[in-house]
C-alpha positions as CSV (number, residue, x, y, z in Angstrom):
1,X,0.0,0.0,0.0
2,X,1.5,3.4,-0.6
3,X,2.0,5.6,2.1
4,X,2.4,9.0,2.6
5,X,3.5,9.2,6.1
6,X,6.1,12.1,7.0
7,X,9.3,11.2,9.0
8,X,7.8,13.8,11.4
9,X,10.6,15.9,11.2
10,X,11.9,19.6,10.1
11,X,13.3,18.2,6.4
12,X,15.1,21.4,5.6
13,X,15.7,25.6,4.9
14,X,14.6,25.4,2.1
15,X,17.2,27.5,1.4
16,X,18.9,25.4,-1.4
17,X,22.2,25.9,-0.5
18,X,24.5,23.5,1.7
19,X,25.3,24.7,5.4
20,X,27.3,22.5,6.3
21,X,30.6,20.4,5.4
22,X,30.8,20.7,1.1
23,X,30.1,16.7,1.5
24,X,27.0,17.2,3.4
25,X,23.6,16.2,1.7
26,X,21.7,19.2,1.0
27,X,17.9,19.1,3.1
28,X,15.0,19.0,1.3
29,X,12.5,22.2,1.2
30,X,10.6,21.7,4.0
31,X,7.0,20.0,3.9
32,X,4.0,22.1,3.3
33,X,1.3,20.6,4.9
34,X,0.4,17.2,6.2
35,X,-2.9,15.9,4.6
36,X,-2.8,13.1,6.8
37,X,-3.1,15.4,9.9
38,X,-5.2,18.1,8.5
39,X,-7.7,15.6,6.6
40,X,-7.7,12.2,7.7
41,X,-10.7,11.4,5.9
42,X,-9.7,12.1,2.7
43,X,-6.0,10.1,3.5
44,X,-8.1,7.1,4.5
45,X,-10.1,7.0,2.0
46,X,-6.7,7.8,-0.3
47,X,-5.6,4.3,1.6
48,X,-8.8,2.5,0.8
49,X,-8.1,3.7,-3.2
50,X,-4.9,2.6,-2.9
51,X,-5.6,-1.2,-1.2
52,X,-8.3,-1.7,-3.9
53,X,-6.3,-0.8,-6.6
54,X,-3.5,-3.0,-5.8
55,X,-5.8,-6.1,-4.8
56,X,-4.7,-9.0,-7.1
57,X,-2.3,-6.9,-9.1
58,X,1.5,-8.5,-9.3
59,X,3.4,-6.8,-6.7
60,X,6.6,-6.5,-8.8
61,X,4.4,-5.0,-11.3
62,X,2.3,-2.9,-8.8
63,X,6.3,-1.6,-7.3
64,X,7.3,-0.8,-10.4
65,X,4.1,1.2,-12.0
66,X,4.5,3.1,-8.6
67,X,8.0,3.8,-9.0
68,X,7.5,4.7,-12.8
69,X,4.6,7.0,-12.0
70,X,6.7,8.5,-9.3
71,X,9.6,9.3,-11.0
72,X,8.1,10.8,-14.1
73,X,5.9,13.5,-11.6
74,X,8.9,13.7,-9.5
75,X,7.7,12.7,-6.1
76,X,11.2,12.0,-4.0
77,X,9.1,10.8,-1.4
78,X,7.3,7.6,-3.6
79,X,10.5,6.9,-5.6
80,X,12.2,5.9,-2.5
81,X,9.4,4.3,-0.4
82,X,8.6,2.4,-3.7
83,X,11.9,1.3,-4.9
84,X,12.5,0.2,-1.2
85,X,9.4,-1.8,-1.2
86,X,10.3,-3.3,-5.2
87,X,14.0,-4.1,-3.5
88,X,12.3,-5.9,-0.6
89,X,9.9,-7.6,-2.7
90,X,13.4,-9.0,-4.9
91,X,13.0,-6.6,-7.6
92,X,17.6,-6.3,-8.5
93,X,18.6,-2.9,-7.6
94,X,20.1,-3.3,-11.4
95,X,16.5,-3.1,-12.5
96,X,15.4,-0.2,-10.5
97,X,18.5,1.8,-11.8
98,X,17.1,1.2,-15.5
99,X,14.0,1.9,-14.4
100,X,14.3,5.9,-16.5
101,X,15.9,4.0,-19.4
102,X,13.0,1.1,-19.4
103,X,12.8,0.7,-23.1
104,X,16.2,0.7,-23.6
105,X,17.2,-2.4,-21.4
106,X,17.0,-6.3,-21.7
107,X,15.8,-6.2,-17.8
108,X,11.7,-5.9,-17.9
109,X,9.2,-8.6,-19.1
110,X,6.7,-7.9,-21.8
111,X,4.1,-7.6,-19.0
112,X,6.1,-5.3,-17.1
113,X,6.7,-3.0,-20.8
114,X,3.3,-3.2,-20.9
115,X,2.8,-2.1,-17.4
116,X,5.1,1.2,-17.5
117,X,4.0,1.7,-21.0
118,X,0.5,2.5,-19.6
119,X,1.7,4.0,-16.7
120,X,3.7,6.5,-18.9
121,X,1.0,7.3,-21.2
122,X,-2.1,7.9,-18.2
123,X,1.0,10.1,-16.3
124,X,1.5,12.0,-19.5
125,X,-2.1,12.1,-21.0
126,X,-2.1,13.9,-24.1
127,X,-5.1,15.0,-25.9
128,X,-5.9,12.3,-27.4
129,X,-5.6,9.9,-24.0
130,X,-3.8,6.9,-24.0
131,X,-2.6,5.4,-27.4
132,X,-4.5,2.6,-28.8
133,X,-1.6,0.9,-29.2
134,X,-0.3,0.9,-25.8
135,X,-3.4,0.0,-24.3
136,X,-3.7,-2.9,-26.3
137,X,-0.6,-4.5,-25.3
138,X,-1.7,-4.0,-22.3
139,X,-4.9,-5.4,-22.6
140,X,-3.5,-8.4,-24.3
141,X,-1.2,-9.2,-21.4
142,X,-3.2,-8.4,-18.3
143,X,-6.9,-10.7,-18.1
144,X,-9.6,-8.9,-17.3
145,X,-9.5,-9.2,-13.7
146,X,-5.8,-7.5,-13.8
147,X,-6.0,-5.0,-16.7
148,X,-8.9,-2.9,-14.3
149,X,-6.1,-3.1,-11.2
150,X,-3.8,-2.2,-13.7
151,X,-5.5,1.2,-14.7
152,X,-6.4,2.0,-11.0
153,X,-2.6,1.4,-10.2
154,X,-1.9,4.1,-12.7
155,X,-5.0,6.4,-11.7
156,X,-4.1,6.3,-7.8
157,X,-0.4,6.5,-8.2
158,X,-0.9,9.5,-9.8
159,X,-3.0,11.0,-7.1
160,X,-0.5,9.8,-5.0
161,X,2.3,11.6,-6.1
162,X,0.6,14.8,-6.7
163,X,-0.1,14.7,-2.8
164,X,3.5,14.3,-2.0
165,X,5.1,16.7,-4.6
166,X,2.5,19.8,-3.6
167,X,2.7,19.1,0.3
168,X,6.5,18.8,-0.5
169,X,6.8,15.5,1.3
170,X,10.6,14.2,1.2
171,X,12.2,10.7,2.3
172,X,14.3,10.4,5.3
173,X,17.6,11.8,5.7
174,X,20.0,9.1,4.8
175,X,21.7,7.2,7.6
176,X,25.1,7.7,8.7
């Protein structure tokens, strides 16, 4: 299930510039608001979107739609919660480096093509939707009970992300 929980602390200035030692990771801006706290109805039900979205969809497939989706509306928040949760599931960390360059590599099955392919083209909906020929492939390689989760993945993901990257959410500092 995606999650948008904060770490629950200050992630930054916001000042863009690097305080400390020139090695130092640069914070993040710091968060805007937190939905979850200001309305938890709306993140519940958010949850509740998310749970049947995912319900009988692959979860290497439903990691890596997330990820895709995350990357190309540039949540840092959801690229690194779901490439931790696609590296847990077994997903190579190889893989998850490609995952910008998806076309180009030997590394994703036809399903999983299919999969970002669709992702990509609800994430970038252009005016004339999503490409016949994209969501044909899909259709041919997801059964009808899937190709439904499939398109909700997509759909939620995007919500998803669009909560993190206006209320500015960020991951974790990296351990030291």
């Amino acid at each position: 299930m995606t999650t948008l929980q904060d770490t629950g602390t200050d992630s930054g200035t916001g000042t863009g510039t690097d305080s400390g030692a020139a090695g130092a990771p640069v914070p993040a801006p710091p968060r805007r608001i937190d939905l979850n706290d200001k309305a938890p109805d709306f993140y519940k039900a958010m949850f509740a979107l998310d749970r049947a979205a995912a319900h009988g969809l692959d979860p290497v497939v439903r990691e890596l739609v997330r990820v895709r989706v995350a990357q190309l509306n540039g949540c840092a928040f959801c690229v690194d919660k779901h490439s931790t949760d696609a590296l847990a599931l077994g997903v190579p960390g190889r893989k998850l480096r490609a995952m910008t360059v998806w076309p180009e590599t030997p590394f994703f099955t036809a399903r999983e093509r299919a999969a970002l392919a669709l992702a990509e083209a609800v994430t970038h909906l252009g005016h004339h939707g999503v490409p016949d020929a994209t969501y044909d492939e899909a259709a041919r390689l997801f059964d009808e009970d899937e190709l439904p989760r499939l398109i909700a993945m997509c759909v939620t993901m995007n919500a998803w992300t669009r909560i993190g990257v206006t209320c500015r959410m960020s991951p974790a500092p990296l351990e030291e």
